[in-house]
N, CA, C and O atoms as a GROMACS GRO file, in nm:
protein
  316
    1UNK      N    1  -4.856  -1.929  21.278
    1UNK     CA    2  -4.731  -1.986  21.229
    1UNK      C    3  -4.654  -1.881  21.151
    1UNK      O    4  -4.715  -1.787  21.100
    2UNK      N    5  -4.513  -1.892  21.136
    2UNK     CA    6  -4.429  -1.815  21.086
    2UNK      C    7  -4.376  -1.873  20.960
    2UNK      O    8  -4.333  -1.986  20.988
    3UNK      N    9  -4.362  -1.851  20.858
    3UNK     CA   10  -4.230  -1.879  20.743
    3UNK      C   11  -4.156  -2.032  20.776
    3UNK      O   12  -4.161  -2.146  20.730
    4UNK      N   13  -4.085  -1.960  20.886
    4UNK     CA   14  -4.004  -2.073  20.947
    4UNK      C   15  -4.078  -2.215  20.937
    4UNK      O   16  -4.057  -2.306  20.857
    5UNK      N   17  -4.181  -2.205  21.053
    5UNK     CA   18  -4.238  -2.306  21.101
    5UNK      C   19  -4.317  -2.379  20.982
    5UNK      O   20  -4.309  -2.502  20.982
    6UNK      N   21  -4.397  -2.314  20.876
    6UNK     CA   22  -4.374  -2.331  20.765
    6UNK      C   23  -4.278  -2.462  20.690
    6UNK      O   24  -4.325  -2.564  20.640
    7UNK      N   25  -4.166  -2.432  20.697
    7UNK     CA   26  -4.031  -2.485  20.655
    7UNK      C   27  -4.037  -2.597  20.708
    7UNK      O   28  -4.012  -2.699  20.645
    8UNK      N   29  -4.075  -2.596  20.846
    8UNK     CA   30  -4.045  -2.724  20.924
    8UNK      C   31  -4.116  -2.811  20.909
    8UNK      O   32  -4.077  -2.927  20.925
    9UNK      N   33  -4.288  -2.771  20.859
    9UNK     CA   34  -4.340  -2.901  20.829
    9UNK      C   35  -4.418  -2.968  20.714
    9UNK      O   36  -4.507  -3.050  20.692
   10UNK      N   37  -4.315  -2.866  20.640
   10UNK     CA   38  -4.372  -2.946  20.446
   10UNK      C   39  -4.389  -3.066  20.451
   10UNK      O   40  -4.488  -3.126  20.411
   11UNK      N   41  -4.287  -3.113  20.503
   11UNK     CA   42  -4.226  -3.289  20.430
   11UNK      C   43  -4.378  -3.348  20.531
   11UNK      O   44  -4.451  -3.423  20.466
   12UNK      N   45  -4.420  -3.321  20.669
   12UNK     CA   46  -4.480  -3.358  20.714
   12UNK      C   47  -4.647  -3.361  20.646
   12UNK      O   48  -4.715  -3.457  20.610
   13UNK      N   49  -4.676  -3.214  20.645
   13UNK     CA   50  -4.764  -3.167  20.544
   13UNK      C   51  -4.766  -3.280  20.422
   13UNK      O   52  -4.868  -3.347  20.405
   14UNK      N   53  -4.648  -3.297  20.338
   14UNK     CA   54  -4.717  -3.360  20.177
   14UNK      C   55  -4.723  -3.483  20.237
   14UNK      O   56  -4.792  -3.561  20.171
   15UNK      N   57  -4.664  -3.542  20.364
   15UNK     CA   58  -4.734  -3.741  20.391
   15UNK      C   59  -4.836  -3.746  20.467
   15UNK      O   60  -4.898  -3.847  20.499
   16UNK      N   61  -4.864  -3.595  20.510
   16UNK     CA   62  -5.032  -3.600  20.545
   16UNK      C   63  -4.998  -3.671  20.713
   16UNK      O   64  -5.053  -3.765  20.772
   17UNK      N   65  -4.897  -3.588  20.751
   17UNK     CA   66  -4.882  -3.653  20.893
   17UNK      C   67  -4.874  -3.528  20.996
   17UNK      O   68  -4.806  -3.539  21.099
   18UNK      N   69  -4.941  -3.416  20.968
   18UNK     CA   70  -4.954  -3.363  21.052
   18UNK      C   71  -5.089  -3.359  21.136
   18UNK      O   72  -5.195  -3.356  21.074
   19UNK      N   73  -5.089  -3.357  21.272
   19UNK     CA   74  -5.187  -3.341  21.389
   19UNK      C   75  -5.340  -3.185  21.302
   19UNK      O   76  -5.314  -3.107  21.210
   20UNK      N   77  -5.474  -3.194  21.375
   20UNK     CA   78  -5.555  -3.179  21.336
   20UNK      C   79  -5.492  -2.997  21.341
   20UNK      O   80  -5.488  -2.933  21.236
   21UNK      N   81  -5.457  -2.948  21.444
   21UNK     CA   82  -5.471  -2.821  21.522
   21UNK      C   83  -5.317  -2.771  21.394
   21UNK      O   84  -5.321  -2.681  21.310
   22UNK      N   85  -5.247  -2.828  21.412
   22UNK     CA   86  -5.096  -2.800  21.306
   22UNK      C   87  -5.167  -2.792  21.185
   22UNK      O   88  -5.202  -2.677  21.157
   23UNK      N   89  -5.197  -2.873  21.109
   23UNK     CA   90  -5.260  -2.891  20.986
   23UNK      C   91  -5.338  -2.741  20.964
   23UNK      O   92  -5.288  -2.665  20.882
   24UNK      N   93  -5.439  -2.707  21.023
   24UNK     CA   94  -5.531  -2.656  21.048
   24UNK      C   95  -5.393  -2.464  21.011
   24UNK      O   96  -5.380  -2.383  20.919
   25UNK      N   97  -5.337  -2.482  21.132
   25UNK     CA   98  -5.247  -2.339  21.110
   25UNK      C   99  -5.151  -2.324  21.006
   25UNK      O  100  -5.089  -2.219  20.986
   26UNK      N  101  -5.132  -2.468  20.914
   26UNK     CA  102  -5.039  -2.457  20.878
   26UNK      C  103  -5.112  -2.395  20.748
   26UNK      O  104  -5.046  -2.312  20.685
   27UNK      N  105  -5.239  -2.426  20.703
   27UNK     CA  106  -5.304  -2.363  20.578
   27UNK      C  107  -5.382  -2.264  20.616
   27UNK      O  108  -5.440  -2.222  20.516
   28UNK      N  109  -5.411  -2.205  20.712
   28UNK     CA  110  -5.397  -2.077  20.742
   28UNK      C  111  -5.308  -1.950  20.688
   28UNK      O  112  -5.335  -1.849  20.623
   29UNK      N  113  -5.176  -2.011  20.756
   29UNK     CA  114  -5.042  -1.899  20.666
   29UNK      C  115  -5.028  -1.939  20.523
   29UNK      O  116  -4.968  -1.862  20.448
   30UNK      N  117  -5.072  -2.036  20.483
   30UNK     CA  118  -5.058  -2.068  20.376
   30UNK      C  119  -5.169  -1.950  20.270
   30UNK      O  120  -5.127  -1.888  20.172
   31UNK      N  121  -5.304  -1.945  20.319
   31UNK     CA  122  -5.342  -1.838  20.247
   31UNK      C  123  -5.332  -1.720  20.290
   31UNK      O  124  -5.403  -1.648  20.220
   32UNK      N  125  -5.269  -1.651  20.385
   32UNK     CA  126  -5.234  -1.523  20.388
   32UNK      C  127  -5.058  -1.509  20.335
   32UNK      O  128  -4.990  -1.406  20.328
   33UNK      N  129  -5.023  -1.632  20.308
   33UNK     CA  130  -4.841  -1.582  20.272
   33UNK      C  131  -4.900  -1.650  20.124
   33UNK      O  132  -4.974  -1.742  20.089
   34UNK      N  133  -4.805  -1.523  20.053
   34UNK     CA  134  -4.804  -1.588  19.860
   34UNK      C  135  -4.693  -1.683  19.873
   34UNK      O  136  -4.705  -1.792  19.818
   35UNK      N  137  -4.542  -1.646  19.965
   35UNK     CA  138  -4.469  -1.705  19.946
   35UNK      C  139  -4.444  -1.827  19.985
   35UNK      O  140  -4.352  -1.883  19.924
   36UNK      N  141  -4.511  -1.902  20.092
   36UNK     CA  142  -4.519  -1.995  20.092
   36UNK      C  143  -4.616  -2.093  20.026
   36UNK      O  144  -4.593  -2.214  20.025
   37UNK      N  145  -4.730  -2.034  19.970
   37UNK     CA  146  -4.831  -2.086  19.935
   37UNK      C  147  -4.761  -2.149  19.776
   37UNK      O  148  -4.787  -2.256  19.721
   38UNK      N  149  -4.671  -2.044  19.731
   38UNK     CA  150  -4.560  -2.091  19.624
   38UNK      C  151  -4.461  -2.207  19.607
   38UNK      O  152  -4.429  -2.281  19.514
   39UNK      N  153  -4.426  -2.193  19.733
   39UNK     CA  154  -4.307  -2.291  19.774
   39UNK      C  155  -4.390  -2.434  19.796
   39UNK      O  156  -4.331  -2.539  19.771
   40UNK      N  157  -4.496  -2.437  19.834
   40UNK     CA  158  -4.588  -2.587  19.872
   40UNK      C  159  -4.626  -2.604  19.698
   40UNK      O  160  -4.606  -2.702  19.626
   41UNK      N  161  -4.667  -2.514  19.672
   41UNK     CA  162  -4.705  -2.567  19.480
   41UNK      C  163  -4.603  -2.579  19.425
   41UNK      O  164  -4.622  -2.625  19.312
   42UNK      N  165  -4.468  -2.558  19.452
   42UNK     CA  166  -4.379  -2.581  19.361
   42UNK      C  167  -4.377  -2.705  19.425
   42UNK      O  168  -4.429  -2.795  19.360
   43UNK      N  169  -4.327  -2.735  19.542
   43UNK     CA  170  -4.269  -2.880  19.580
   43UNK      C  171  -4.409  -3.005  19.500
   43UNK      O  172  -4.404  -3.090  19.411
   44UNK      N  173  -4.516  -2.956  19.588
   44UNK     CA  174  -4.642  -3.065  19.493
   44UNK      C  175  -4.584  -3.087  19.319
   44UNK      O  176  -4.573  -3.194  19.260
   45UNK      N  177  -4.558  -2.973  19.277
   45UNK     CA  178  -4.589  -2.983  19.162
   45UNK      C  179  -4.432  -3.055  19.097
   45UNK      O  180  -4.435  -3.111  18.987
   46UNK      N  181  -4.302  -3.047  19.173
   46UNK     CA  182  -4.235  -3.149  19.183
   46UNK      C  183  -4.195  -3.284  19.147
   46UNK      O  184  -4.144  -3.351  19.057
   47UNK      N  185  -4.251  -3.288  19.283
   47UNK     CA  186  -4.296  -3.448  19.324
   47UNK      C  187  -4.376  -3.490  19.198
   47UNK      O  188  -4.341  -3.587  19.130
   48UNK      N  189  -4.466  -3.428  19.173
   48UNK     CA  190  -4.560  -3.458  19.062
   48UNK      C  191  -4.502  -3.511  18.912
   48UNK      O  192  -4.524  -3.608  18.839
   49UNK      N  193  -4.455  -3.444  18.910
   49UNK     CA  194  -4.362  -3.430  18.773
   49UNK      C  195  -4.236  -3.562  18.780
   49UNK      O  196  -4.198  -3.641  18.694
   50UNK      N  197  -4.189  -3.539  18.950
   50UNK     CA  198  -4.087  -3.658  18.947
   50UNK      C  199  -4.173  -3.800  18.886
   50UNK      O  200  -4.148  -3.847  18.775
   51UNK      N  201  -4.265  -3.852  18.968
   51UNK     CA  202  -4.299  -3.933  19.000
   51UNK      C  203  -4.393  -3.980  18.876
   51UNK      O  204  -4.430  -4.097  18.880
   52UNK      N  205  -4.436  -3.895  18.760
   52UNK     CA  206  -4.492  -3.869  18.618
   52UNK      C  207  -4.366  -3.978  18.571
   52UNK      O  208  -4.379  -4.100  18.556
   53UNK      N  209  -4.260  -3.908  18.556
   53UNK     CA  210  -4.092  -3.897  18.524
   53UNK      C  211  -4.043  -4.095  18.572
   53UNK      O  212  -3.986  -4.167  18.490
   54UNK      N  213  -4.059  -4.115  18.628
   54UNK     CA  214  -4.048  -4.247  18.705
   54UNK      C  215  -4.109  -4.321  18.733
   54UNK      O  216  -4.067  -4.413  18.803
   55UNK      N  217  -4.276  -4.311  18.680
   55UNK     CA  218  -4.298  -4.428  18.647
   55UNK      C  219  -4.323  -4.449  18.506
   55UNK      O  220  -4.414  -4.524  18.470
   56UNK      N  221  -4.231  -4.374  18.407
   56UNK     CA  222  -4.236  -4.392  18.250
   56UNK      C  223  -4.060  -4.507  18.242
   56UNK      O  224  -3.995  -4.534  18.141
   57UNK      N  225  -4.046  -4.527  18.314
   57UNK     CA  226  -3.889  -4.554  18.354
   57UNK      C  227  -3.878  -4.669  18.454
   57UNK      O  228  -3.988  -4.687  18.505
   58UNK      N  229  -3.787  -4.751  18.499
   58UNK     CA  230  -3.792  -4.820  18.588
   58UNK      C  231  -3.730  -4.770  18.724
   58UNK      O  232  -3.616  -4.725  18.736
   59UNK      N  233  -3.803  -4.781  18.802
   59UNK     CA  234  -3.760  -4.779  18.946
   59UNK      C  235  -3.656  -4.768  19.038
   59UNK      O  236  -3.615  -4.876  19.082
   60UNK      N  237  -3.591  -4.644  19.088
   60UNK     CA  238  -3.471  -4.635  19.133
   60UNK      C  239  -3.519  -4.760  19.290
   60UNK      O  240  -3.623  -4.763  19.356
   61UNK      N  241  -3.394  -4.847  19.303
   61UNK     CA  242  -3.423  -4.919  19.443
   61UNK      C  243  -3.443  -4.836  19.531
   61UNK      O  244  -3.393  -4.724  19.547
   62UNK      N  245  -3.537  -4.905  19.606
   62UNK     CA  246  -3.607  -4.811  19.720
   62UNK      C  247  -3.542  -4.779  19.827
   62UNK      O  248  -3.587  -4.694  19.904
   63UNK      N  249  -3.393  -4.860  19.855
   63UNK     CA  250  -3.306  -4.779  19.888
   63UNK      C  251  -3.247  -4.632  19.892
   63UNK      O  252  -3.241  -4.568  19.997
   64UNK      N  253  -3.205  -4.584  19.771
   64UNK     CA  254  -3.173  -4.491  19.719
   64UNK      C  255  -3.294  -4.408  19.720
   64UNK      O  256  -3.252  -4.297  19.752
   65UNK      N  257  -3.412  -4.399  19.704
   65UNK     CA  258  -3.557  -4.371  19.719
   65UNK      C  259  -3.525  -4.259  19.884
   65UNK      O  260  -3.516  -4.138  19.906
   66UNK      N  261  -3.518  -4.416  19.984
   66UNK     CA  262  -3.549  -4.357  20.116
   66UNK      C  263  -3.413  -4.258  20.166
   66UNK      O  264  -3.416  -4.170  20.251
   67UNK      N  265  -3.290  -4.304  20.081
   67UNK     CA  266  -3.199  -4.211  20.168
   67UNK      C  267  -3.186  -4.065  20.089
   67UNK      O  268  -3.142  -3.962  20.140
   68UNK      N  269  -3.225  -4.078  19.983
   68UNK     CA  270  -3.273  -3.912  19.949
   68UNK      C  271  -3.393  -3.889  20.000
   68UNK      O  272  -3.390  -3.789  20.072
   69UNK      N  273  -3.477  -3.930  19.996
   69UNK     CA  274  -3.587  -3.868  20.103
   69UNK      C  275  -3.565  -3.817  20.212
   69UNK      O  276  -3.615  -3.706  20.231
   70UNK      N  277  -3.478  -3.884  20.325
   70UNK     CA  278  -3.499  -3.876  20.397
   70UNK      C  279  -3.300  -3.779  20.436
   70UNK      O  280  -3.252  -3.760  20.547
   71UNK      N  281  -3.271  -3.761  20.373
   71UNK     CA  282  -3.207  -3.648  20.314
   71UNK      C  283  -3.256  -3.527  20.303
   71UNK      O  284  -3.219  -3.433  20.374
   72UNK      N  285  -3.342  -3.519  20.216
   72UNK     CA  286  -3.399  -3.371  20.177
   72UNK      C  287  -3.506  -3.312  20.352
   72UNK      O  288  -3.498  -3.201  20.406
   73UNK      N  289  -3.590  -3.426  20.396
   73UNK     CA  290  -3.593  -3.398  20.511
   73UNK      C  291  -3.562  -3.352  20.628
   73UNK      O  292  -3.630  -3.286  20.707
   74UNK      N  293  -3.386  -3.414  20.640
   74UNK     CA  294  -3.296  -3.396  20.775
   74UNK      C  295  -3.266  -3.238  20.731
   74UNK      O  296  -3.264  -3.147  20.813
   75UNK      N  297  -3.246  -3.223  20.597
   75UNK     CA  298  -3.212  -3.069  20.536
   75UNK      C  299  -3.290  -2.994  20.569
   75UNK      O  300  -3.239  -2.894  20.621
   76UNK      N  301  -3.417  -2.992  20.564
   76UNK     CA  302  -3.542  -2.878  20.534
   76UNK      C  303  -3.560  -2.902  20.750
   76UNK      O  304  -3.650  -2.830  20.794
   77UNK      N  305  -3.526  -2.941  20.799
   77UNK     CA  306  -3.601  -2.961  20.972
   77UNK      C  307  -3.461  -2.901  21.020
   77UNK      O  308  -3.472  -2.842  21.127
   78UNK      N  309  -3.346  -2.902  20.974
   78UNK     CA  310  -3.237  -2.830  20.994
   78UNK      C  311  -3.219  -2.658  20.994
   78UNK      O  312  -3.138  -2.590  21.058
   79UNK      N  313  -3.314  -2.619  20.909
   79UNK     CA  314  -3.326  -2.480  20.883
   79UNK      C  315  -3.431  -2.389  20.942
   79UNK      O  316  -3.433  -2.270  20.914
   0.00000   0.00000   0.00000
């Protein structure tokens, strides 16, 4: 796998929906690239922090939830 390809399947990667053989290459490049291995700990660590962040707070409707999600998605499979 390349950088790129990388790119293409974070979002897939953090819902744990990638196939055995993908999965498998995708943490492969992951320990020979620093830079992506960066970019997956930052996003984990993120999410992490969001989701710390929100449930001290009440609940954006899960509306608004899925269309930024699925936002940041159409963005990151675009590139």
């Amino acid at each position: 796998m390349r950088c790129e390809d990388i790119l293409r399947c974070l979002a897939d990667y953090l819902e744990e929906d990638l196939d055995a053989l993908t999965e498998s290459c995708f943490l492969d490049h992951l320990e020979e690239c620093a830079r992506c291995s960066a970019l997956l700990h930052t996003l984990e660590k993120t999410i992490f922090l969001s989701r710390n962040i929100w449930s001290r707070q009440l609940s954006p409707p899960r509306q608004v939830i899925r269309r930024v999600y699925y936002q940041v998605r159409i963005h990151y499979r675009h590139r």
